[in-house]
DSSP file (Angstrom, degrees, kcal/mol; ACC not computed):
  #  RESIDUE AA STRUCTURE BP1 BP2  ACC     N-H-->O    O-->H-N    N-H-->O    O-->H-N    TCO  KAPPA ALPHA  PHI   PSI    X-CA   Y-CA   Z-CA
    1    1 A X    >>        0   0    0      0, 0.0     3,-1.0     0, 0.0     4,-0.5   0.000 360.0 360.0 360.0 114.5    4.1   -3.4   18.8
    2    2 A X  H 3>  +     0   0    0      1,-0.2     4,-1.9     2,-0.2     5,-0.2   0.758 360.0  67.7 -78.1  -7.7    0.6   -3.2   16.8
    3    3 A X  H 3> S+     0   0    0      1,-0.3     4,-1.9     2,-0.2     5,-0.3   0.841 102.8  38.0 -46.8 -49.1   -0.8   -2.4   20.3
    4    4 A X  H <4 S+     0   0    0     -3,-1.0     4,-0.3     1,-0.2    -1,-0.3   0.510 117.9  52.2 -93.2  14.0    0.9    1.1   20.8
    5    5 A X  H  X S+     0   0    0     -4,-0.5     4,-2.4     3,-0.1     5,-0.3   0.801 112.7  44.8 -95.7 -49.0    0.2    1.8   16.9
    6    6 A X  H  X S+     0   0    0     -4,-1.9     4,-1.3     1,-0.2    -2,-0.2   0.935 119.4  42.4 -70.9 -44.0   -3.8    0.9   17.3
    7    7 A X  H  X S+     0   0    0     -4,-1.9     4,-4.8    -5,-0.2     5,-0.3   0.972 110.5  56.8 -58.9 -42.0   -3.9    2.9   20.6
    8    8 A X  H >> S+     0   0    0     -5,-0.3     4,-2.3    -4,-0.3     3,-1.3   0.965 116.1  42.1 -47.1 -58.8   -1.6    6.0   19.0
    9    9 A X  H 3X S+     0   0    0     -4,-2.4     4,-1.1     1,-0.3    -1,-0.3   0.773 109.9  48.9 -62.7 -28.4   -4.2    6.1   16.4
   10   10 A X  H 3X S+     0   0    0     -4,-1.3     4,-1.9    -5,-0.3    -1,-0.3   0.699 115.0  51.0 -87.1 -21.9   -7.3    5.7   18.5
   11   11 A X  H <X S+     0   0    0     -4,-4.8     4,-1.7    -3,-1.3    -2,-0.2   0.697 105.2  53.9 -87.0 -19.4   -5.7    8.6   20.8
   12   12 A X  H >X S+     0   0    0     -4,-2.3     4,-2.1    -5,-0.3     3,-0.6   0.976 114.5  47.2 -63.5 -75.9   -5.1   10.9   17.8
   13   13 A X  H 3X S+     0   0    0     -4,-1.1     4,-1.9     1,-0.3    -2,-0.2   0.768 111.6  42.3 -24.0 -73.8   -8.8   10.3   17.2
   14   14 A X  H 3X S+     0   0    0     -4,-1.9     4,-0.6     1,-0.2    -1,-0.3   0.945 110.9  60.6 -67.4 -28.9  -10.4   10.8   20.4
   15   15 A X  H <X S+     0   0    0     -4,-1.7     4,-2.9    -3,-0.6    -2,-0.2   0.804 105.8  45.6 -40.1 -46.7   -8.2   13.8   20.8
   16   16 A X  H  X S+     0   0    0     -4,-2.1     4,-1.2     2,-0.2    -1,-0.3   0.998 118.7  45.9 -69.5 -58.2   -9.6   15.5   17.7
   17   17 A X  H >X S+     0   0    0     -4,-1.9     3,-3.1    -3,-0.3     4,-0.5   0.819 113.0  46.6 -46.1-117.2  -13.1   14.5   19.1
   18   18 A X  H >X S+     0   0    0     -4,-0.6     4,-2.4     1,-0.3     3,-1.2   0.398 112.7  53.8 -12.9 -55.4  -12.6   15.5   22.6
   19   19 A X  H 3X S+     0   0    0     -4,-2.9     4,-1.1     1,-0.3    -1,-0.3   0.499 105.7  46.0 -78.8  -2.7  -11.2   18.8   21.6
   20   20 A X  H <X S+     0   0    0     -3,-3.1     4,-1.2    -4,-1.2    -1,-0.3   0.239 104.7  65.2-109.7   9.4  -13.6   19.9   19.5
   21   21 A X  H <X S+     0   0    0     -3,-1.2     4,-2.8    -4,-0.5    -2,-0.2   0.746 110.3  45.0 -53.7 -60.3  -16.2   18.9   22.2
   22   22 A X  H >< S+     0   0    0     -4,-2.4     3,-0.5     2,-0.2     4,-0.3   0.958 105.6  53.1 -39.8 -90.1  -14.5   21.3   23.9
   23   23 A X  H >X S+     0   0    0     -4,-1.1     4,-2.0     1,-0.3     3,-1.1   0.661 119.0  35.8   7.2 -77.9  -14.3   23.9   21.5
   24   24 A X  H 3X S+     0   0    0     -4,-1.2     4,-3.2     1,-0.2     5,-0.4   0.859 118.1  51.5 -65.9 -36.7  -18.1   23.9   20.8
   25   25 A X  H << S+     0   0    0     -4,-2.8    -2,-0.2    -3,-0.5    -1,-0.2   0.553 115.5  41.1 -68.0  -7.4  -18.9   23.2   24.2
   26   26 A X  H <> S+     0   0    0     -3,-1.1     4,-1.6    -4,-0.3     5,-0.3   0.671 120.3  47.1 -98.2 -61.8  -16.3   26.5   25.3
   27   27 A X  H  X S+     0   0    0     -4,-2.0     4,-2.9     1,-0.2    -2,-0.2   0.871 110.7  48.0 -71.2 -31.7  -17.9   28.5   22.3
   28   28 A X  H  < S+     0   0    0     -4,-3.2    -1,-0.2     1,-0.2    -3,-0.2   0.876 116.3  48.6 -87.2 -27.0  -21.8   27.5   23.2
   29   29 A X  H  4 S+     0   0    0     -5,-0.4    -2,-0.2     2,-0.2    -1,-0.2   0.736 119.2  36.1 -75.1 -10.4  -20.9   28.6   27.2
   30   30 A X  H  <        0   0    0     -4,-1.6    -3,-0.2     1,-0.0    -2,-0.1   0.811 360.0 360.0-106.6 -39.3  -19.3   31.9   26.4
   31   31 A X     <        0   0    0     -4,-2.9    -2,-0.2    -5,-0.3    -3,-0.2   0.597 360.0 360.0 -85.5 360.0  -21.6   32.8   23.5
């Protein structure tokens, strides 16, 4: 199903995104 392949990939994506939103957003509230 090229549906769950185009999503997998488009959730790997925001995942990296999101979590390094996080990250900096983690790193600029603590520092």
């Amino acid at each position: 199903m090229p549906r769950l392949l185009l999503s997998d990939e488009h959730w790997s994506k925001l995942r990296e995104i999101l979590l390094s939103k996080a990250i900096y957003n983690n790193g600029m509230g603590v520092h």
